[in-house]
LUMTITOR-957990 format. One line per field, with one value per residue: residue number from 1; residue in three letters; chain; x, y, z of N, C-alpha, C, CB in turn. Coordinates in steps of 0.1 Angstrom, whole numbers. Glycine has a CB too. Layout:
N
seq = (NUM; ...)
type = (ala; ...)
mol = (A; ...)
n_xx = (X; ...)
n_yy = (Y; ...)
n_zz = (Z; ...)
ca_xx = (X; ...)
ca_yy = (Y; ...)
ca_zz = (Z; ...)
c_xx = (X; ...)
c_yy = (Y; ...)
c_zz = (Z; ...)
cb_xx = (X; ...)
cb_yy = (Y; ...)
cb_zz = (Z; ...)
//
This chain:
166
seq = (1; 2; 3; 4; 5; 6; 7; 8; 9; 10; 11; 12; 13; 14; 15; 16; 17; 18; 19; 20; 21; 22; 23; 24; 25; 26; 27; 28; 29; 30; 31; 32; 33; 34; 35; 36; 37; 38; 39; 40; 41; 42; 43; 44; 45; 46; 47; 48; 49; 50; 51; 52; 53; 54; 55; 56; 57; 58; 59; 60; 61; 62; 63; 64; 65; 66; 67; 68; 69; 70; 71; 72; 73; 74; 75; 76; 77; 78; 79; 80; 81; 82; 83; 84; 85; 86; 87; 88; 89; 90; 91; 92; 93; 94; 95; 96; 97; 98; 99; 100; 101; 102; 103; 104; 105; 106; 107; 108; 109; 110; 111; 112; 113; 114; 115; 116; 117; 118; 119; 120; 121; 122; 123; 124; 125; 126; 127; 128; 129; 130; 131; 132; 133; 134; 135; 136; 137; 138; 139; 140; 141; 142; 143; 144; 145; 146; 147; 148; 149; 150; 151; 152; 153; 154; 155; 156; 157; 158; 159; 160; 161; 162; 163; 164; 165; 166)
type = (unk; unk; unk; unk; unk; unk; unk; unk; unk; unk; unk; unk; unk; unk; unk; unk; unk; unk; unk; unk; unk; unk; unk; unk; unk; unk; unk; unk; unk; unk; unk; unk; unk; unk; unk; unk; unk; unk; unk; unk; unk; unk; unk; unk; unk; unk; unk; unk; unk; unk; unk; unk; unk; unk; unk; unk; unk; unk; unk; unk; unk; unk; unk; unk; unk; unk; unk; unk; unk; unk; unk; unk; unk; unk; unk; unk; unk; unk; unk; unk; unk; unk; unk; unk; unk; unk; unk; unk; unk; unk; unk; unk; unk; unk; unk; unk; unk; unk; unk; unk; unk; unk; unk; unk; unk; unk; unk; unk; unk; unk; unk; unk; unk; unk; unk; unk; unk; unk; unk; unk; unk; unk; unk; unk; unk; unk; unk; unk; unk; unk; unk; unk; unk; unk; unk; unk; unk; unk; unk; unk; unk; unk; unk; unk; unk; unk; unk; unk; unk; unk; unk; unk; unk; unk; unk; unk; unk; unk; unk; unk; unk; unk; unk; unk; unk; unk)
mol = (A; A; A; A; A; A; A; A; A; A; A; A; A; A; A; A; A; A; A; A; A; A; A; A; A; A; A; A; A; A; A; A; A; A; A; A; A; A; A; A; A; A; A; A; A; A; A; A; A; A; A; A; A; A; A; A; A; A; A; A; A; A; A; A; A; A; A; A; A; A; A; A; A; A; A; A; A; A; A; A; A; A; A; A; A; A; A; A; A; A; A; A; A; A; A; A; A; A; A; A; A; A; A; A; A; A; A; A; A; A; A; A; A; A; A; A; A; A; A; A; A; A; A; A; A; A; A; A; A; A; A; A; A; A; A; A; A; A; A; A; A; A; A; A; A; A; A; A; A; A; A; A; A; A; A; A; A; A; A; A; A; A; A; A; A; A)
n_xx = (936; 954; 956; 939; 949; 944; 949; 940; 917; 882; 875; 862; 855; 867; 868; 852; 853; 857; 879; 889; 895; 917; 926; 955; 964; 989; 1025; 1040; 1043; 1040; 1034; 1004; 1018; 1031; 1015; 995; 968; 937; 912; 879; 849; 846; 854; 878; 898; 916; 945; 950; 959; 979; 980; 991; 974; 978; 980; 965; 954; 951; 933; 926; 908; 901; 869; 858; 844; 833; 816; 796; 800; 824; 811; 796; 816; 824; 838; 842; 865; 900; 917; 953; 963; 986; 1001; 1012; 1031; 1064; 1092; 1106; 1137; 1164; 1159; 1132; 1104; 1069; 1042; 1019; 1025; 1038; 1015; 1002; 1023; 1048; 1060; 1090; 1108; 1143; 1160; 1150; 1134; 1112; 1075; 1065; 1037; 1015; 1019; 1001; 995; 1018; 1021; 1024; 1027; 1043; 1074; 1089; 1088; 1058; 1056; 1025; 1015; 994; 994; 993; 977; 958; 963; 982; 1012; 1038; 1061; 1089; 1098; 1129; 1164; 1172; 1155; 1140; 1151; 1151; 1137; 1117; 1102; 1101; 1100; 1079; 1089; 1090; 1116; 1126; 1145; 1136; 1134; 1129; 1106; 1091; 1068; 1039)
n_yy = (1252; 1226; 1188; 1161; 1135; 1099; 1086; 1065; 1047; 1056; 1032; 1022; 1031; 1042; 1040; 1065; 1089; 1098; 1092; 1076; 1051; 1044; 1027; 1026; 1031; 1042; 1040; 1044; 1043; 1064; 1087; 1097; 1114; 1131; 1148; 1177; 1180; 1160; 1153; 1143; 1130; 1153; 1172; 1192; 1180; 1187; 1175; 1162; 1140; 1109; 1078; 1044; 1009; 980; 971; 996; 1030; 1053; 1083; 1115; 1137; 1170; 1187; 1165; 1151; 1128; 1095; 1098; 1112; 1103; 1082; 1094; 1097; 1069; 1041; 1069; 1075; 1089; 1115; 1134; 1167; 1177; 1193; 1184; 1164; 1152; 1160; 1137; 1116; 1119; 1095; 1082; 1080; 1088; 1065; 1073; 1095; 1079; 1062; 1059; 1059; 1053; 1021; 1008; 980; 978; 965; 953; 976; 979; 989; 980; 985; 999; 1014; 1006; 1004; 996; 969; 968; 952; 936; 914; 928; 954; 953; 958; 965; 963; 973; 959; 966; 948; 945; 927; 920; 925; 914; 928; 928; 950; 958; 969; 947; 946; 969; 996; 1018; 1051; 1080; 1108; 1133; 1127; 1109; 1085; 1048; 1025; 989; 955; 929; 896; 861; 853; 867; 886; 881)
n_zz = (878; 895; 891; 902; 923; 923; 955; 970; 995; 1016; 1034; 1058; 1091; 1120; 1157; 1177; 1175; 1149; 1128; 1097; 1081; 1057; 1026; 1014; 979; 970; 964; 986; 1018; 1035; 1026; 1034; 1056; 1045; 1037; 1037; 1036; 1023; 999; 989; 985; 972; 984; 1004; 1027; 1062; 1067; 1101; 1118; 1117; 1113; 1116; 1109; 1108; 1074; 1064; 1069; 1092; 1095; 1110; 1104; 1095; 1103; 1107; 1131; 1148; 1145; 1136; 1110; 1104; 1091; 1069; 1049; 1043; 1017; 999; 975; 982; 971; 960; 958; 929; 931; 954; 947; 954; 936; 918; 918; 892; 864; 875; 873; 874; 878; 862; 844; 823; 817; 783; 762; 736; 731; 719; 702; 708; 693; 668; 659; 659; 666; 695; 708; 731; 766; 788; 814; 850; 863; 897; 922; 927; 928; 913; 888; 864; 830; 809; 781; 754; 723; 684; 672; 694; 710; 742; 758; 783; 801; 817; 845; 843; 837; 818; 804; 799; 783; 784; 790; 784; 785; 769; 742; 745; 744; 754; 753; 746; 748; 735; 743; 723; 719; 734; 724; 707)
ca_xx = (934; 958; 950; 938; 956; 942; 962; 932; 904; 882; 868; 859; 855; 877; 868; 839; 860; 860; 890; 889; 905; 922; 932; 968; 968; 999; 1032; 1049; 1041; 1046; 1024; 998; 1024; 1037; 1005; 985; 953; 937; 899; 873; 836; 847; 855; 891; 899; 929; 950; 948; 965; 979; 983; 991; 969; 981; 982; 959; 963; 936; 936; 914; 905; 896; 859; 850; 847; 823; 815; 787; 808; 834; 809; 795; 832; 831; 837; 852; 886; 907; 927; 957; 967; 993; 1015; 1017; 1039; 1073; 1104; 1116; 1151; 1162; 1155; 1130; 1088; 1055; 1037; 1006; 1031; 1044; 1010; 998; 1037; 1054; 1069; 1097; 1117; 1155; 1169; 1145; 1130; 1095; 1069; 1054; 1023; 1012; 1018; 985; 992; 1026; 1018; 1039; 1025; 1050; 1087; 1098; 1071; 1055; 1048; 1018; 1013; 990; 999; 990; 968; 947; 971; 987; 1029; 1042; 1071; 1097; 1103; 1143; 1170; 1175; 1146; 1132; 1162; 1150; 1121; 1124; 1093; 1101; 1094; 1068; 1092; 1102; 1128; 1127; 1148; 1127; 1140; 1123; 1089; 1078; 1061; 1029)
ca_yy = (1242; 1211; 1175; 1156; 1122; 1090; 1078; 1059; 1046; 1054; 1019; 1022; 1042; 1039; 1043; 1073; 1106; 1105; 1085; 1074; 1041; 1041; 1014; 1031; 1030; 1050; 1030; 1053; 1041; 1077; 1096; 1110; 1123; 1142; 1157; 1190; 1179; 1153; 1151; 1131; 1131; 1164; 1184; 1193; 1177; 1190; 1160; 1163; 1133; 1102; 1066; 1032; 1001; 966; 979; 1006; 1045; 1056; 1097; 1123; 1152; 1182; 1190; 1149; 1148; 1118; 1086; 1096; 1123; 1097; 1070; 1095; 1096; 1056; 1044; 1075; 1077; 1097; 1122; 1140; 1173; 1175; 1200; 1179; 1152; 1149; 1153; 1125; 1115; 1113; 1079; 1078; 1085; 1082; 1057; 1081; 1100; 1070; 1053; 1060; 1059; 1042; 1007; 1003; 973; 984; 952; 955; 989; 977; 994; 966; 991; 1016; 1012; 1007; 1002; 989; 961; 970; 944; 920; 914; 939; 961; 949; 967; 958; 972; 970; 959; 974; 944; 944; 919; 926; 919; 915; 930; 930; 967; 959; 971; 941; 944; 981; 1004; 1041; 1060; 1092; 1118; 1144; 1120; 1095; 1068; 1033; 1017; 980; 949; 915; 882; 853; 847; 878; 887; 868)
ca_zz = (889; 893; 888; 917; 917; 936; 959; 981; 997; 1028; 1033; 1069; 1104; 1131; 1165; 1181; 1172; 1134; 1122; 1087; 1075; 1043; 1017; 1008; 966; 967; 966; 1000; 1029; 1046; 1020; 1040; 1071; 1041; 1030; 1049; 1028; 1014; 989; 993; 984; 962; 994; 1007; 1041; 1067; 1081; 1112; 1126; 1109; 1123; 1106; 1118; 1099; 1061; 1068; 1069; 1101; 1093; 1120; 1095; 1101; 1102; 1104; 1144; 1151; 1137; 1118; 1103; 1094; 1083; 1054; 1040; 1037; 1001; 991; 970; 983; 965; 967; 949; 920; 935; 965; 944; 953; 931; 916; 913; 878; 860; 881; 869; 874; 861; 854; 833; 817; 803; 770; 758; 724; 735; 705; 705; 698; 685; 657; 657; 656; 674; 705; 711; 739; 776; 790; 831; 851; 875; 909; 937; 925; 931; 902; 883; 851; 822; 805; 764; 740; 710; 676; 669; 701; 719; 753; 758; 797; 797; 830; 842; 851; 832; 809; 792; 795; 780; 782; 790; 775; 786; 762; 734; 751; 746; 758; 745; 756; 741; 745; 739; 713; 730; 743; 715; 703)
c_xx = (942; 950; 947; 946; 951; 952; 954; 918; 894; 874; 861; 857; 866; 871; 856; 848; 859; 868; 883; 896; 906; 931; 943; 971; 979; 1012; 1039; 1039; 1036; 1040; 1016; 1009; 1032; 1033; 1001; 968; 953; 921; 892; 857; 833; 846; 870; 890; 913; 934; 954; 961; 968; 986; 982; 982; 970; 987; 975; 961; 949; 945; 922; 924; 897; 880; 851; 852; 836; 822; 810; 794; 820; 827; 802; 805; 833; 825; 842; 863; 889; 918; 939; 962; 983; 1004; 1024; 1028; 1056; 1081; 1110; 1133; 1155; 1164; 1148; 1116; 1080; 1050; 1025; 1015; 1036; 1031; 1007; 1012; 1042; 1063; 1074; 1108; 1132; 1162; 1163; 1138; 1116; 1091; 1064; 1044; 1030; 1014; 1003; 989; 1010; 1018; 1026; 1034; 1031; 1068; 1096; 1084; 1073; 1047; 1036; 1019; 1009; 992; 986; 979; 957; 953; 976; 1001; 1034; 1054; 1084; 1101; 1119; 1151; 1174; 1165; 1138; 1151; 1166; 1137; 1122; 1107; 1092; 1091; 1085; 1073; 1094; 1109; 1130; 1136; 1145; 1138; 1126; 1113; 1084; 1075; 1052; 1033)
c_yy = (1230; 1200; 1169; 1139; 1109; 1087; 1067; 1057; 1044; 1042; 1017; 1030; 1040; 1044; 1059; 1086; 1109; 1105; 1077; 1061; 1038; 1033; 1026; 1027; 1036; 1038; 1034; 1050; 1054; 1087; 1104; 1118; 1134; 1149; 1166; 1181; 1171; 1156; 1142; 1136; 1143; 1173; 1181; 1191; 1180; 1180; 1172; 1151; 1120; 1087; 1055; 1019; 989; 974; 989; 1017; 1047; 1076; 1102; 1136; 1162; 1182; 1174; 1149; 1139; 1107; 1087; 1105; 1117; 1088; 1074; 1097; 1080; 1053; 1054; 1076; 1093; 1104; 1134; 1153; 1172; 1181; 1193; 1168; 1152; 1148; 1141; 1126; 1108; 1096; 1073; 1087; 1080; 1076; 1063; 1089; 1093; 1061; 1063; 1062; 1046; 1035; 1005; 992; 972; 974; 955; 970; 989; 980; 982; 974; 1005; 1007; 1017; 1011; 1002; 988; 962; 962; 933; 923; 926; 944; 951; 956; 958; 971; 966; 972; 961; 964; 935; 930; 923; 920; 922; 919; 934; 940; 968; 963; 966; 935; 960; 989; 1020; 1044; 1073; 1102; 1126; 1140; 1112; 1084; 1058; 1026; 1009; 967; 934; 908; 874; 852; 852; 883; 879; 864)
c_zz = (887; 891; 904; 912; 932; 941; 971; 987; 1006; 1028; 1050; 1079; 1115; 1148; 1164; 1180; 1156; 1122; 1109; 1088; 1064; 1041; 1008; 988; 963; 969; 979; 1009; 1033; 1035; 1023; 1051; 1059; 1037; 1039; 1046; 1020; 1007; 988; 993; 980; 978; 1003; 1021; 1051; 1071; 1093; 1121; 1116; 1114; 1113; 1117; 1105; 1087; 1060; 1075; 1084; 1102; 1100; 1109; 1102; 1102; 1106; 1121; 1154; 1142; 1132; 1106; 1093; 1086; 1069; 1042; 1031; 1020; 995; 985; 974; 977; 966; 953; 941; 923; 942; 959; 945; 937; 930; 910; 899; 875; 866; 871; 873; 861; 856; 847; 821; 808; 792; 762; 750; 732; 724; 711; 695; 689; 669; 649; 657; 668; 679; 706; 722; 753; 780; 811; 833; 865; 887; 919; 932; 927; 922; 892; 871; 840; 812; 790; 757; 730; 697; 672; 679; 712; 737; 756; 770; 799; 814; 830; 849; 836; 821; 796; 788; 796; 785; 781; 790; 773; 777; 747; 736; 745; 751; 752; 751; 747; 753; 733; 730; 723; 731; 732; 707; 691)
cb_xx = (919; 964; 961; 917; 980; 936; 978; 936; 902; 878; 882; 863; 840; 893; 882; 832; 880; 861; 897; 892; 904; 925; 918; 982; 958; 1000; 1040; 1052; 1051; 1067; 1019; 982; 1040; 1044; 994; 984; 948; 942; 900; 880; 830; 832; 839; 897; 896; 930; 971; 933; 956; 983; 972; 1011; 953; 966; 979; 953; 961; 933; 938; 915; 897; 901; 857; 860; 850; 812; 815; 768; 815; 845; 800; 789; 847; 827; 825; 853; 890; 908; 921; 967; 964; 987; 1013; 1005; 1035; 1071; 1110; 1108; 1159; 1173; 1164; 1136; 1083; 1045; 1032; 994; 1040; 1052; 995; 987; 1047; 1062; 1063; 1105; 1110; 1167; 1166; 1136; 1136; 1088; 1062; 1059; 1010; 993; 1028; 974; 980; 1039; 1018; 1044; 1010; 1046; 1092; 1113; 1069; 1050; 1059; 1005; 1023; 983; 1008; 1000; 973; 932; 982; 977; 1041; 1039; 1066; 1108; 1090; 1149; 1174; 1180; 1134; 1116; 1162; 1156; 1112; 1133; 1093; 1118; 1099; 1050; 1097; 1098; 1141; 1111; 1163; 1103; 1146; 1131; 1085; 1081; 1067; 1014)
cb_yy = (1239; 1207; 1165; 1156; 1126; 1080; 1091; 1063; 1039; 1064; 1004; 1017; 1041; 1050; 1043; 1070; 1107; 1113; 1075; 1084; 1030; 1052; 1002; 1021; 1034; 1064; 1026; 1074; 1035; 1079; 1091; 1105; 1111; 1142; 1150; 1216; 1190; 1140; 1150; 1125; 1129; 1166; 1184; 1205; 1163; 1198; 1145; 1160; 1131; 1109; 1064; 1027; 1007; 954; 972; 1003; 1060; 1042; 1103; 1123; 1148; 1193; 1198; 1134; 1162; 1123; 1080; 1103; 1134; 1090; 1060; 1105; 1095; 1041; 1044; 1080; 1077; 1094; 1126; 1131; 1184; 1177; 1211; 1172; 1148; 1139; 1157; 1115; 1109; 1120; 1071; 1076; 1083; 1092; 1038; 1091; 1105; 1062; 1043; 1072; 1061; 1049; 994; 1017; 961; 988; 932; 945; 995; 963; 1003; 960; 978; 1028; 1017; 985; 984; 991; 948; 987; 940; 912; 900; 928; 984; 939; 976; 953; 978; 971; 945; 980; 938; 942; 917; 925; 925; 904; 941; 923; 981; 941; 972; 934; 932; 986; 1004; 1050; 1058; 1084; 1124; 1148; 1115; 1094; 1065; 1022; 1022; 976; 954; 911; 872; 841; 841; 891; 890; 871)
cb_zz = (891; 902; 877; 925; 914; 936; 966; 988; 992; 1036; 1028; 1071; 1113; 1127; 1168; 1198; 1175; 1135; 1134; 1080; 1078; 1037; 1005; 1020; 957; 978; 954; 999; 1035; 1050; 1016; 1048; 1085; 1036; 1025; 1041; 1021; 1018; 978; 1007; 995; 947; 1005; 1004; 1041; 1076; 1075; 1111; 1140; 1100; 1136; 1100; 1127; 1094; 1050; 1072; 1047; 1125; 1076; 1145; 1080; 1092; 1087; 1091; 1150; 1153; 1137; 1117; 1115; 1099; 1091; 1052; 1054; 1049; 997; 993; 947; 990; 960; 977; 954; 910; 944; 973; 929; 960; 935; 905; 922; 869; 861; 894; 858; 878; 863; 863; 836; 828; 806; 768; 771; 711; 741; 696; 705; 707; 692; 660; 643; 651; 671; 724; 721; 735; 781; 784; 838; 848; 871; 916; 944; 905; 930; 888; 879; 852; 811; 816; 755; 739; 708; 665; 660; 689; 710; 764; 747; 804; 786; 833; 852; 861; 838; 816; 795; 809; 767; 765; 804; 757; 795; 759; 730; 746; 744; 763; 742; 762; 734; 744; 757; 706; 742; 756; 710; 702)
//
């Protein structure tokens, strides 16, 4: 059986048919129009139909065809299967593939820690890693500080400047 992977959250109802409103945790806009099926309250739902309203996903699922039908959904995370994930183009990853991965800093060779998260609601992602003595080191995810991310090995290869390091 694959992994189910959040990508969301029904936080609301929509209107007297059975419409869902989900908080989009995925970074693709256009995520559910590329799904059949999404998960939710441990039971597989068909999209049905799929409409954007402000920042908000409004999805008519299969079997959910009234409002009380959608309002036992609310609060659920919504999940999407593992198959369903898109090819990435190389040099490109998930960041659920990417935490628990060695942060080494090349200049010196010393291990910074483990990637814990990366922060992406900001102008350029941010890696966050805990270091070996229970610290945490913010680390810019652009080119001039993160080198090489290297799956095979669970590496990163990153070269920081004087400061970023406690």
């Amino acid at each position: 059986m694959s992994e189910k992977i959040l990508i969301g959250k029904i936080v609301n109802v929509f209107g007297l048919s059975g419409e869902v409103k989900v908080y989009n945790y995925s970074g693709a806009e256009d995520r559910y129009e590329k799904l059949e099926q999404i998960f939710a309250g441990g039971n597989r739902y068909r999209i049905q139909q799929v409409r954007h309203q402000k920042n908000m996903i409004l999805l008519k699922l299969e079997g959910v065809d009234d409002r009380d039908a959608a309002e036992r959904l609310r609060g659920k995370n919504v999940y999407m299967s593992e198959e369903e994930l898109p090819e990435l183009p190389e040099n490109e990853h998930y960041i659920r593939d990417m935490i628990g991965m060695e942060v080494y800093d090349e200049p010196t060779g010393r291990i910074v820690g483990t990637l814990k998260d990366v922060l992406t609601e900001r102008a350029q992602p941010v890696y966050v890693v805990n270091t070996e003595d229970g610290g945490e080191v913010l680390i810019p995810g652009v080119s001039v500080f993160v080198k090489k991310i290297d799956e095979t090995t669970r590496r990163i290869t990153v070269a920081l400047i004087e400061g970023m390091l406690p």
